[in-house]
C-alpha positions in Angstrom: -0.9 -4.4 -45.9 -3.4 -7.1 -44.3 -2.5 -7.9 -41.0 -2.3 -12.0 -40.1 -4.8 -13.6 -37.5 -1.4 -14.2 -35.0 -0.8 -10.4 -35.6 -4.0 -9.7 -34.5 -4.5 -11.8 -31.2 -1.3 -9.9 -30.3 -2.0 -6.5 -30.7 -5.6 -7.3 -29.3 -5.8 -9.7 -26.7 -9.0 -11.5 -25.5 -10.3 -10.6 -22.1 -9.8 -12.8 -19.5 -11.3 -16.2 -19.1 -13.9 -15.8 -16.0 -12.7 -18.9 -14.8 -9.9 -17.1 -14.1 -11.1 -14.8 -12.6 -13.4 -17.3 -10.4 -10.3 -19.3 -9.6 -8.5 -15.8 -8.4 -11.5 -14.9 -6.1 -11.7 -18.7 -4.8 -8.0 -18.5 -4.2 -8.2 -15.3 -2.8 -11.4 -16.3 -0.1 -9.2 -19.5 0.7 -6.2 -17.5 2.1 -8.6 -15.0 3.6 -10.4 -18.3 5.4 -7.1 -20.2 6.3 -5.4 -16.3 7.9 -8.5 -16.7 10.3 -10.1 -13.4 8.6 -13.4 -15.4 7.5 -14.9 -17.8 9.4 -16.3 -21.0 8.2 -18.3 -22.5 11.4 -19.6 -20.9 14.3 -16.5 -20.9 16.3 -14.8 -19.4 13.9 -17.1 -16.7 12.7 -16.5 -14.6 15.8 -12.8 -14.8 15.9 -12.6 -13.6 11.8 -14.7 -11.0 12.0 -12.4 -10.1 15.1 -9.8 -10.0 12.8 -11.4 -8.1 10.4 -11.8 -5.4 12.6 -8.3 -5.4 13.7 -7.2 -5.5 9.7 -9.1 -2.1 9.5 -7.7 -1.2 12.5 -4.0 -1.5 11.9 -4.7 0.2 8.1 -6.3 3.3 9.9 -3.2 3.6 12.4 -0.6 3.0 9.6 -2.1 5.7 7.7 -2.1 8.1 11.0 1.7 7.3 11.5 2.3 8.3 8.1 0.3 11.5 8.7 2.6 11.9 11.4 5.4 11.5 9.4 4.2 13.4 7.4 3.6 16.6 9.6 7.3 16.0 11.5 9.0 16.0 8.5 7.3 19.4 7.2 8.4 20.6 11.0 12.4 19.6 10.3 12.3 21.2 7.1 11.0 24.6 8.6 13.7 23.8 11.4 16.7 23.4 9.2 15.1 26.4 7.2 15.4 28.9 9.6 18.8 26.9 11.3 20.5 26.6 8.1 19.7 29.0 5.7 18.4 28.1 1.9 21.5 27.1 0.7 22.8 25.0 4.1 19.2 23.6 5.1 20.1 19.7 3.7 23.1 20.4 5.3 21.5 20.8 8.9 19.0 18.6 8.8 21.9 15.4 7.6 24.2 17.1 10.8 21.2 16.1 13.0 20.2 12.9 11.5 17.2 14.0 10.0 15.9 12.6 7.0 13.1 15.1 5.7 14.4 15.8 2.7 13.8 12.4 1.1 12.4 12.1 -2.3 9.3 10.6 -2.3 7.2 8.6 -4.8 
C-alpha cells in the first residue's frame, strides 16, 4: 500500500526552521539581558556578570543541600532500622516525623 504525501509529513516531520531556533535564542538572550544576568553597557556589564556568578553560586549550594538531604535521610533510615526493626522501620521514622522513606524520582 503507497503511503500519501500528508501520511508522510506526519510520520516524518521536518526539522525545525532555524528561524526558530534564532528566534528561541534571541528570546532567550533578551530575558537573560532584561533579569540583569547580561549586561548591555558598561554599567551594566559588571553588575550581570555579578549575577552570573551568584546563578552558579546558588546552583552549587542547592545541589549541596540536596547532598545533605541526601546523606540525613540515609542516617534516619539506619535510625529507624535499628529503632524499629525491618518490619516497624516506616513505622518509626512516621512516629518521629521523618520523611526518609519517600519515593523518589
Amino acid at each position: 500500500m503507497e503511503s500519501t504525501a500528508w501520511e508522510h509529513q506526519v510520520t516524518n516531520p521536518q526539522p525545525s526552521d532555524p528561524t526558530d531556533d534564532e528566534l528561541s535564542r534571541l528570546r532567550a538572550k533578551l530575558d537573560r539581558i532584561m533579569e540583569g544576568f547580561e549586561g548591555t553597557c558598561m554599567t551594566c556589564k559588571p553588575v550581570g556578570s555579578r549575577n552570573q556568578q551568584l546563578e552558579g553560586m546558588l546552583k552549587v549550594m542547592q545541589e549541596q543541600v540536596e547532598h545533605y538531604v541526601q546523606e540525613r535521610d540515609e542516617a534516619r533510615r539506619e535510625v529507624s532500622k535499628l529503632m524499629g526493626g525491618s518490619a516497624e522501620q516506616h513505622w518509626y521514622a512516621n512516629r518521629r516525623g521523618w520523611d526518609c522513606f519517600k519515593e523518589t524520582p
